[in-house]
N, C-alpha and C positions, 0 to 999 in steps of 0.2 A: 449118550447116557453115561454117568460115570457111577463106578460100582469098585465097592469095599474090597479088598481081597486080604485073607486070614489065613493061616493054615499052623495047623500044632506043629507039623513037621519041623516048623524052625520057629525060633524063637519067638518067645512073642510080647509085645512092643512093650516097650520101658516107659513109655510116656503117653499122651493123650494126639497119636497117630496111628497109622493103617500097618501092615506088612507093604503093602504097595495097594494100588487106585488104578482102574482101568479105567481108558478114557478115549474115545474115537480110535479105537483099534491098537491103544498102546499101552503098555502097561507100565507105570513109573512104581520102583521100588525104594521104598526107605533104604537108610545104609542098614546095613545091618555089621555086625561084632561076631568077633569070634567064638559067640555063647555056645555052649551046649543044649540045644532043646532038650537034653533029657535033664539036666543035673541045672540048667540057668547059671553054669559057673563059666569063667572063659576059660578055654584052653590056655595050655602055657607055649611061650615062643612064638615068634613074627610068621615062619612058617605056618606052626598049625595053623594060627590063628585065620591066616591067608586061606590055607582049606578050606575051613569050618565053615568063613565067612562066605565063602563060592560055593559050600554044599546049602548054606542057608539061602543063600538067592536062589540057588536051583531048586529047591525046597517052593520056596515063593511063585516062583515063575510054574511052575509046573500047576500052583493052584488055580495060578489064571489064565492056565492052556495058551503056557508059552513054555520058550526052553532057554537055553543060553546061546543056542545058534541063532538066535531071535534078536537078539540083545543086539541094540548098536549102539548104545554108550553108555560109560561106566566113569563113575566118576570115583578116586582113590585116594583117602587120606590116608597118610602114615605118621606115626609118630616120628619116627628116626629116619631121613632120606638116604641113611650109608645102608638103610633093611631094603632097597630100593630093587638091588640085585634078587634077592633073595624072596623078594615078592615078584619080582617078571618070574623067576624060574615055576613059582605056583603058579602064577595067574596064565602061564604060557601052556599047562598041563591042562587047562581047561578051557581056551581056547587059541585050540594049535590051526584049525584052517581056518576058523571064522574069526575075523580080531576087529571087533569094533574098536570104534573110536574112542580116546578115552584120555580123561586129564588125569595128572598124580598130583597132590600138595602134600609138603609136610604143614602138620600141625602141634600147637603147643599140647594138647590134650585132646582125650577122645572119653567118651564114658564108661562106665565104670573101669576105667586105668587101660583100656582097650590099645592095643599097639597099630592095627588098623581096622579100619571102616570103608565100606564098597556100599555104593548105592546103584542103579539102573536102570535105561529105559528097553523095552522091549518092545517089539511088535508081537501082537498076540497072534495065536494061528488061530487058522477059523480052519 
């Protein structure tokens, strides 16, 4: 069975997709951006923006009764690969024992002017 997942908690989608799709026990999350669910603007700096985007998937995961300890891969666009340090130091504060698998690219753009974008697959807990 595959099934919608939504949640106000984090932003909500920019275009004609899900927050993320469950699907035989996993849950694939869109990327999601540095947005503020309350204000829909981005944070400013690679940092926050690194936050926001791991409190928006946790935001997500949480609506399809999953967590981020769940998570075995993450996939990592960044605009600037020298922001590269400075995004492990985030992404390391939100998984310090569990470290899924996970690729980084830079890329030439991201939406609306986004410095990074994180998307992920989860296993759900039952």
């Amino acid at each position: 069975m595959i099934k919608t997942v939504n949640t106000k908690k984090a932003p909500v989608a920019k275009g004609p997709y899900s927050q993320a799709i469950e699907a035989n026990g996993l849950v694939f999350c869109s990327g999601q951006i540095g947005l503020d669910p309350k204000t829909g603007q981005l944070v400013e700096g690679v940092e926050k923006q690194t936050g926001r985007v791991l409190d928006n998937l946790k935001e997500v995961l949480k609506a399809a009764h999953s967590d981020l300890d769940f998570v075995v891969k993450t996939t990592i666009y960044i605009k600037d690969i020298s922001d590269f340090g400075k995004v492990n130091s985030i992404y390391e504060e939100y998984f310090s024992a569990h470290k899924p698998a996970r690729v980084t690219v830079e890329v030439s753009r991201l939406p609306l002017g986004a410095l990074i974008e994180i998307d992920a697959i989860a296993v759900k807990q039952e």
